[in-house]
C-alpha positions in Angstrom: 130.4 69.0 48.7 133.4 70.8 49.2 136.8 69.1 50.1 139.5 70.7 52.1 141.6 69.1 49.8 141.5 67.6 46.5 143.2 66.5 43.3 143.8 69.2 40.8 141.7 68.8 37.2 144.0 67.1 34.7 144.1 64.6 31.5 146.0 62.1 33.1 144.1 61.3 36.4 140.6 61.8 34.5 142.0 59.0 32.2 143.2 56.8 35.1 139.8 57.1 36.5 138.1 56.1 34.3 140.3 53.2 32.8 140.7 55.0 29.4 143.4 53.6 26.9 146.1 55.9 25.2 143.9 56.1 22.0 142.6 60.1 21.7 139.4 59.4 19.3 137.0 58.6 21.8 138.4 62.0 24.2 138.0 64.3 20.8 134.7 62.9 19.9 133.6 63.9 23.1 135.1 67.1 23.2 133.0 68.0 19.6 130.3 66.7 21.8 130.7 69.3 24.4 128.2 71.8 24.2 126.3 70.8 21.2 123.2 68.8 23.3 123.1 71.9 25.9 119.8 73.4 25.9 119.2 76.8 26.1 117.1 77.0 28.7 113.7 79.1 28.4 112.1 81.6 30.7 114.1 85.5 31.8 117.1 87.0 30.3 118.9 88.2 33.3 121.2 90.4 30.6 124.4 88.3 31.8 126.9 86.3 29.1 128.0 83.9 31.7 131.1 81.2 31.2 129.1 77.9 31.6 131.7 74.7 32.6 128.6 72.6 30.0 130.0 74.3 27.0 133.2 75.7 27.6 132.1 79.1 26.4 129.6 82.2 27.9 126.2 81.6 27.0 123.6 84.0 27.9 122.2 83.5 31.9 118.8 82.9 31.3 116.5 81.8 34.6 113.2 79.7 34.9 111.7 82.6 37.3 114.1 86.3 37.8 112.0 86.3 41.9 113.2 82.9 42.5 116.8 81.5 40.7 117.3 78.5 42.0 121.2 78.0 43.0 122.5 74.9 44.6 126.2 75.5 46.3 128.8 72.6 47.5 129.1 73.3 50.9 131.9 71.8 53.1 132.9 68.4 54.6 132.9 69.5 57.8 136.1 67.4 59.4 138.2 70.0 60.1 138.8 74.1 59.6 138.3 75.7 56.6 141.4 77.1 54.4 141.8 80.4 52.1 140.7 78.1 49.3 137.9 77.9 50.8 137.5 81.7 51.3 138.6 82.2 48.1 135.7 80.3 46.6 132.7 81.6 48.7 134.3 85.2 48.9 133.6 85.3 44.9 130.6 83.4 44.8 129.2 85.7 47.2 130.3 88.7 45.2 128.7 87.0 41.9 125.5 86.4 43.8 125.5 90.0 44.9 125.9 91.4 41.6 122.7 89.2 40.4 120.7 90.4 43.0 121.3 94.3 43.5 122.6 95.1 39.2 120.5 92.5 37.5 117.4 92.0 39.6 117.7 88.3 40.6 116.0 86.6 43.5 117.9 84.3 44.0 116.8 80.9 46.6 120.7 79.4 47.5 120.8 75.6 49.1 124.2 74.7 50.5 124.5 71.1 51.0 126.5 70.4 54.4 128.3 66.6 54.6 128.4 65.8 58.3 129.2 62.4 57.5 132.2 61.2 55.5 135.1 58.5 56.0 137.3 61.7 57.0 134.7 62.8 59.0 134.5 59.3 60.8 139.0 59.3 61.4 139.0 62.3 62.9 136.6 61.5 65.4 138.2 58.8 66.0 142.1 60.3 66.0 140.2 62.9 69.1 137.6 60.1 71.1 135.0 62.1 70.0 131.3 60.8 67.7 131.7 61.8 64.2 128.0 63.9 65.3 129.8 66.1 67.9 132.8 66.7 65.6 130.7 67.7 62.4 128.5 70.1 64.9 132.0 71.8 66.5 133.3 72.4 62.4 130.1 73.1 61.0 129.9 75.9 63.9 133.4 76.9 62.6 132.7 77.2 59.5 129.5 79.2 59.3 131.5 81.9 61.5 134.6 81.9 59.3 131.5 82.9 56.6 130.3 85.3 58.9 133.6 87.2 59.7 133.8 87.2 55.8 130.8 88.6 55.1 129.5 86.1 53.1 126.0 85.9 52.7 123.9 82.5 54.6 122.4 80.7 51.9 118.1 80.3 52.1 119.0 77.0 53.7 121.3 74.6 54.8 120.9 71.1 54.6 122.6 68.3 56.1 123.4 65.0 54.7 122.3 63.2 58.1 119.0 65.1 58.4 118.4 63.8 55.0 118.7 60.1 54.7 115.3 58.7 54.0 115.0 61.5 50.7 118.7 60.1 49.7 117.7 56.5 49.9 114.8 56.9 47.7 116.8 58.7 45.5 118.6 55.6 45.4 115.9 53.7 45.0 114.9 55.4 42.0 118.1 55.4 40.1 118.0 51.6 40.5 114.6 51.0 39.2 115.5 52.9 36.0 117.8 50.5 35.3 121.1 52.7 36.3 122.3 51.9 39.7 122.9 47.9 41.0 123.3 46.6 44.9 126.0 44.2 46.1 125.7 40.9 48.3 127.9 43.2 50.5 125.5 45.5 50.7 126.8 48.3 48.3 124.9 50.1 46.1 127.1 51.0 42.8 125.9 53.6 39.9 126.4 52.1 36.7 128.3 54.4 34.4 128.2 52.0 31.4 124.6 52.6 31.4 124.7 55.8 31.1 127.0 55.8 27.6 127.8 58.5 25.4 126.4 60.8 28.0 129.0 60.9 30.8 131.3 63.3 30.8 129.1 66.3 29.6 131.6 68.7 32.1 135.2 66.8 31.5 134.6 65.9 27.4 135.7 62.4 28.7 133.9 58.7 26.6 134.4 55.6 28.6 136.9 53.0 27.5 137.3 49.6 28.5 138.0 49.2 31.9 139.5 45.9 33.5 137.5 44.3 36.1 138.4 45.3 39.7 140.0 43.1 41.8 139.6 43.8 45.5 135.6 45.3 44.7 132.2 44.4 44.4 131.7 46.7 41.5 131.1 45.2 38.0 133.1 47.9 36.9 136.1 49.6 38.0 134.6 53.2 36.9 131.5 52.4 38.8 130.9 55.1 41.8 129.1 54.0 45.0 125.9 55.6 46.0 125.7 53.5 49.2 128.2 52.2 51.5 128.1 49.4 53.4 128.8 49.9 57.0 131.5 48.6 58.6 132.5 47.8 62.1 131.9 50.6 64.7 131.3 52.9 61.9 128.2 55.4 62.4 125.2 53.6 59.9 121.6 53.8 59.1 119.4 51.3 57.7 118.2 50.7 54.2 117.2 48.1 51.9 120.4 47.1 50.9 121.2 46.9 54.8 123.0 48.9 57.3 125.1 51.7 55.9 125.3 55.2 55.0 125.1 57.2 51.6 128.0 58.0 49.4 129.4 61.3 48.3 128.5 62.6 45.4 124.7 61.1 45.8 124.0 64.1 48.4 124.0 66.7 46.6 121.4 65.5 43.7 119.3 64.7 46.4 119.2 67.3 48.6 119.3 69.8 45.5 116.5 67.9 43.5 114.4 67.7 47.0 114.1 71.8 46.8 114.2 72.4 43.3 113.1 69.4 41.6 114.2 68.5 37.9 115.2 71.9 36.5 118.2 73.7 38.3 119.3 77.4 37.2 122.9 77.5 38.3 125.1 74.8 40.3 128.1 76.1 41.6 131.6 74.7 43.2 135.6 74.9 42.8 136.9 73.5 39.9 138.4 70.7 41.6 134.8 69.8 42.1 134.2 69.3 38.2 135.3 66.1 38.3 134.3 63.5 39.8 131.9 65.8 41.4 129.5 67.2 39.7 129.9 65.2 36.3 128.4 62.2 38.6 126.1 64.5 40.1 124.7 65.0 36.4 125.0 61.2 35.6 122.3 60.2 38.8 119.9 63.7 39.0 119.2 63.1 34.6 118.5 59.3 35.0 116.7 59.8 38.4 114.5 62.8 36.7 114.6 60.8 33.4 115.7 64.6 31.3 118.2 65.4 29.2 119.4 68.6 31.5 119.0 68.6 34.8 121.4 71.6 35.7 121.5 74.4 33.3 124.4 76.0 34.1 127.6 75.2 36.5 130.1 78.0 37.3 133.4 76.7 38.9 135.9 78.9 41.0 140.0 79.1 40.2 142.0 77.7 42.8 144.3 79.5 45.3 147.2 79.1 45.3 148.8 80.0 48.8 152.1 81.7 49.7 151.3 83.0 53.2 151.6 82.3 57.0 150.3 84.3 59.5 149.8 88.2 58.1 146.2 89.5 59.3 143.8 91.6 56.4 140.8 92.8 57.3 137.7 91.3 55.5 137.4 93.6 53.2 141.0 94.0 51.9 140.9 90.1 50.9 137.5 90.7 49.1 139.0 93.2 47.2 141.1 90.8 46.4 139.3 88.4 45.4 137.6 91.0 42.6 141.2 92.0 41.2 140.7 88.2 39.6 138.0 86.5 37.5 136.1 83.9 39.8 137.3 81.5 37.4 140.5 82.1 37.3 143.1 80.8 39.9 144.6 83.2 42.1 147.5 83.9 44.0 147.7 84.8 47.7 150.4 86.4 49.2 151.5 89.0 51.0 152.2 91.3 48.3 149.3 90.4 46.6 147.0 91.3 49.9 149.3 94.2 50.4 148.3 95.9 47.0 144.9 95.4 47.9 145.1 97.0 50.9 146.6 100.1 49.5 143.7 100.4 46.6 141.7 100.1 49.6 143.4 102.5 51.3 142.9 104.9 48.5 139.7 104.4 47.9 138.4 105.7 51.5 141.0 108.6 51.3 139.2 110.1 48.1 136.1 109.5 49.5 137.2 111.6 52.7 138.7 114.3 50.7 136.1 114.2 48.7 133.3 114.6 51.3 136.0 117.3 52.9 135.6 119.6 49.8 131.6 119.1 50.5 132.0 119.8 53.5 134.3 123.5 52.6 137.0 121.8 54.6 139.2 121.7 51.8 140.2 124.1 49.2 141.1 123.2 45.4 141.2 125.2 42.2 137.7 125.4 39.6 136.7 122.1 39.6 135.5 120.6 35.8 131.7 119.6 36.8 131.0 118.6 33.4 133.8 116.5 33.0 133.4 115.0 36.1 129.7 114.3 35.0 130.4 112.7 32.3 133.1 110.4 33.5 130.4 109.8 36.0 128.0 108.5 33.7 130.4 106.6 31.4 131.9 104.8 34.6 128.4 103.7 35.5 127.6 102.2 32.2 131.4 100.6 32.3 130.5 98.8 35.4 127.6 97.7 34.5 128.9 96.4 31.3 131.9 94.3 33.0 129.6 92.5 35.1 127.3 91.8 32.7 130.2 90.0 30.9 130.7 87.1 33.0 131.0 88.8 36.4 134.5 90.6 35.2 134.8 92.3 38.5 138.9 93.3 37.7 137.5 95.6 34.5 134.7 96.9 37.1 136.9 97.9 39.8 139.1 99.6 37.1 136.7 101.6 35.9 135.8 102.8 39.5 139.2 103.7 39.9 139.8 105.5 37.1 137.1 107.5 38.0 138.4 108.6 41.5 142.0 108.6 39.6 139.9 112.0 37.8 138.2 113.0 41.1 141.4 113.4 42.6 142.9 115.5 40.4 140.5 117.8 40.9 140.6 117.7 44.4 144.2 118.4 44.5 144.4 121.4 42.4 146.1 124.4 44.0 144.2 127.4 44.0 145.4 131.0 45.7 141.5 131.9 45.8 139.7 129.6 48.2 136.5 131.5 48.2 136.0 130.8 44.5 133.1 129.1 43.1 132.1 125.5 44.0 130.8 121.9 43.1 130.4 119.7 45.8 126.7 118.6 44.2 129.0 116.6 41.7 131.5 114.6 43.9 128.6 114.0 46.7 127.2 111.9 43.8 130.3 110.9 42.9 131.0 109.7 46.7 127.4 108.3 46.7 128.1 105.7 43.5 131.0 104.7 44.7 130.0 103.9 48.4 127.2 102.2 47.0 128.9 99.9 44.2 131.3 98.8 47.0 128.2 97.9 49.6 127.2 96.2 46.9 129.8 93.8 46.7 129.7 93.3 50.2 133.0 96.2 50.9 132.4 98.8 53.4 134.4 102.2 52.4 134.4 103.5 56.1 137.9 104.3 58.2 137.6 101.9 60.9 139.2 99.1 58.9 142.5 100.9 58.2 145.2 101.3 61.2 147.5 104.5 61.1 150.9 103.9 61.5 150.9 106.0 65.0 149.5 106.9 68.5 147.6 104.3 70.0 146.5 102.7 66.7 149.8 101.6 65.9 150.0 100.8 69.9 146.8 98.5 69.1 147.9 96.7 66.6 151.3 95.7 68.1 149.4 93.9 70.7 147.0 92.2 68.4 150.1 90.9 67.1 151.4 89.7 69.9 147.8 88.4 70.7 148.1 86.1 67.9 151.7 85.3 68.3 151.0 83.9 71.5 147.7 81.7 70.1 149.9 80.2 67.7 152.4 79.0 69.8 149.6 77.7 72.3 148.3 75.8 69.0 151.1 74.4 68.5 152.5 73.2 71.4 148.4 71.6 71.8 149.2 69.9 68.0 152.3 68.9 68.5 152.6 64.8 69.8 156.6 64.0 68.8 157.1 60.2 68.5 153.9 59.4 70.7 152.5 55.6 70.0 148.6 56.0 68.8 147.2 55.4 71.8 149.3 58.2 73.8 148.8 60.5 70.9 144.8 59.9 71.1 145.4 60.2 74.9 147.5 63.2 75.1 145.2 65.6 72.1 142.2 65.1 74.4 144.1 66.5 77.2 145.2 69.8 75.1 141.9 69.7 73.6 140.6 72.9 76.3 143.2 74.4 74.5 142.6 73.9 71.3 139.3 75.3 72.1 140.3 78.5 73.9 142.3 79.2 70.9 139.2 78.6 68.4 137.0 80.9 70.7 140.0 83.5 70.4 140.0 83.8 66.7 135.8 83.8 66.6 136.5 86.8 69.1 138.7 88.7 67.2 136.7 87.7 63.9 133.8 89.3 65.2 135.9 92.8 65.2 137.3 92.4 61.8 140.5 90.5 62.4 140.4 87.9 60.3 143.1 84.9 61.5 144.0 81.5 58.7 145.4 78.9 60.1 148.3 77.6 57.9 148.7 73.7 57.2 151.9 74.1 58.6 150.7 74.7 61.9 148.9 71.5 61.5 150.5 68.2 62.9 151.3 65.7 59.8 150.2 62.3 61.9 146.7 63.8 62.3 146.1 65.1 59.0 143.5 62.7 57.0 145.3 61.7 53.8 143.3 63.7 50.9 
């Protein structure tokens, strides 16, 4: 599942991890390893080279069934509000799940695992006097209509951790009987990563070493991961074999993804913080619970985002467009000047088409336009596009192409001419227009003037109160944040009472979502006593 925050992937904390020694044989044997026992899976060519985290290289993107690819998503540990790195991760999944669909012909069936039950989960309820149930519901809520006002597309399903614990136990139960997992007099249940040998670390190119024993654990080994917790006092629990308790993370996902699609998954997806621990454990329990050698055939990870900005408002399609000025798997910058620039392509992009549709229209009055230039820039632009996103989803090379194109149209368009009842083309720029507007759809971008504001009249009046408008909310969220040398028990006290306030400001900012007016809250605004540690 998906973290609001998490460690960054590095040598050094893999190695910790795992209780590897300074010796580098074992790491580069592993790394030749990498990519050598992947499979190439049988079944349709989608046409796509795609950069597969397995290998460390594109492989072609080839699916068991092209009217049903089976995709499993991390979804979000629901504790708290989403961030931009968030957005930033679902925004360009969503874009590469759009491209499958509409320029390669994909069905595609999408499970998002939800974790609505999680130590940080369980703190924060406690921190606000409120069951870790109702708190999961209120964020889960939040999230699915941050997605919404993004335009991201709902998976097929949702699942949630807590509707599934009888299918996670027996997947438990199963990874013990082959020989893999082992439970606790304390009623733990640990996955035995010795067991699994020369076969970890298929995503990280990591061997284990020799790890000391641990000294405050049940575990027999210090790299060992738990697959069931123990409960502990006043801590939400359910029962199982082992005894009261509930499941670990990384054990949801295999079995809520291997309860849809079985043994065989076309693509697993996730930021790249995710890699590791993650998904490589997810591999370790779905290929000894299935008993095959490749349970996911391909994993696709996201770039992080890096975050330089407060409070600036873009509409949703001005931070999708920025999102595909960047490969999905690179990491990414936001700013304001960053959104800015995207704004402005965005900007220009909707004035060509309305000049363009203009000169349709015999509104507006150029010089001889160059139909068969603009036909064949037409038809090379298509195959351009086409061709970036068939390489890996490279949605900056698409965009450029598109843009170059209108960079011609305009110059058409803004030819002088002292004879404006000369002849005409409109035939080519309404299909010109008609590409455009429909690549952009596509991708989830609508082209259309109600997203821009003019800089005067009563649009510029507009803006200057939304402005205000959220001015005001933040102060109001901060003020309901803010608990300045408070003991625990008056903090806990006094965040209930602010907590109608909290609220109000939460249905504000689903309000103004729902109009385009998209609102992040910044960690700063966020108090530092009631932030879980990550």
């Amino acid at each position: 599942m998906l973290w609001t925050r998490g460690p960054r992937l590095g040598a050094s904390p893999l190695r910790a991890a795992l209780g590897l020694g300074r010796g580098g044989s074992a790491s580069r044997a592993a790394c030749t390893r990498r990519g050598q026992a992947w499979q190439r899976p049988e079944g349709h060519d989608t046409g796509v080279q795609v950069y597969n985290s397995l290998t460390g290289r594109k492989d072609p993107l080839i699916v068991a069934r092209a009217d049903a690819v089976s995709w499993y998503s991390c979804g979000p540990t629901v504790y708290d509000h989403a961030h931009l790195g968030h957005a930033c991760s679902y925004v360009r999944f969503d874009i590469v799940r759009r491209v499958l669909t509409e320029f390669f012909g994909c069905n595609i069936v999408m499970v998002m695992g939800i974790t609505d039950v999680d130590d940080k989960i369980i703190t924060r309820a406690k921190e606000m006097n409120v069951s870790p149930a109702s708190l999961a519901s209120v964020y889960e809520e939040d999230f699915k209509q941050d997605m919404v006002s993004l335009k991201v597309l709902p998976p097929t399903v949702y699942l949630r951790v807590t509707e599934n614990i009888p299918q996670i136990i027996s997947f438990i139960e199963g990874i013990i009987a082959h020989g893999h997992a082992y439970p606790t007099s304390k009623g733990n249940v640990y996955f035995d990563l010795r067991s699994r040998g020369d076969e970890y670390g298929k995503l990280v190119s990591v061997s284990l070493g020799a790890a000391g024993e641990p000294v405050d654990s049940d575990k027999r080994h210090a790299s060992d991961f738990a697959l069931w917790k123990a409960a502990k006092p006043q801590e939400v629990f359910w029962a199982s074999p082992w005894g009261d308790g509930r499941p670990g993370w990384h054990i949801e996902c295999s079995a809520m993804a291997s309860m849809v699609f079985g043994s065989q998954l076309d693509i697993h997806s996730g930021g790249i913080d995710l890699a590791f621990p993650h998904h490589e454990n997810e591999i370790a329990q779905s290929e000894v619970f299935h008993q095959c050698k490749q349970w996911g055939n391909y994993f696709l990870h996201s770039g992080n985002c890096h975050c330089d900005l407060t409070d600036s408002m873009f509409s949703p399609d001005v931070f999708r467009l920025f999102c595909m000025r960047s490969s999905y798997r690179s990491a990414i910058d936001y700013s304001d000047s960053s959104m800015m620039e995207a704004k402005h392509l965005l900007l220009g992009l909707t004035s060509f088409v309305e000049d363009a549709r203009a000169y349709m229209k015999g509104q507006l009055a150029c010089g001889p336009i160059r139909e068969d230039v603009l036909w064949e820039r037409l038809t090379s632009t298509k195959g351009a596009v086409k061709a970036a996103l068939a390489d890996d989803f490279d949605t900056p090379r698409a965009v450029d192409a598109i843009l170059d194109l209108v960079h011609h149209g305009n110059r058409q368009l803004r030819a002088v001419t002292k004879e404006p009842g000369g002849p005409r083309s409109p035939t080519v720029f309404g299909a010109i227009v008609s590409y455009i507007e429909q690549f952009f759809e596509t991708v989830g971008i609508s082209l259309a003037n109600r997203q821009c504001v003019s800089g005067g009249g009563s649009s510029a009046a507009l803006r200057s109160v939304v402005d205000e408008l959220v001015r005001f909310r933040l102060k109001v969220r901060q003020y309901a944040l803010t608990t300045p040398e408070a003991t625990r028990e008056a903090r806990q006290q006094q965040l209930q009472e602010r907590r109608p306030l909290l609220e109000a400001c939460d249905a504000l900012r689903r309000d103004l979502a729902a109009h385009g007016i998209s609102i992040k809250v910044s960690g700063a605004s966020q108090p530092q006593q009631t932030e879980p540690k990550p």
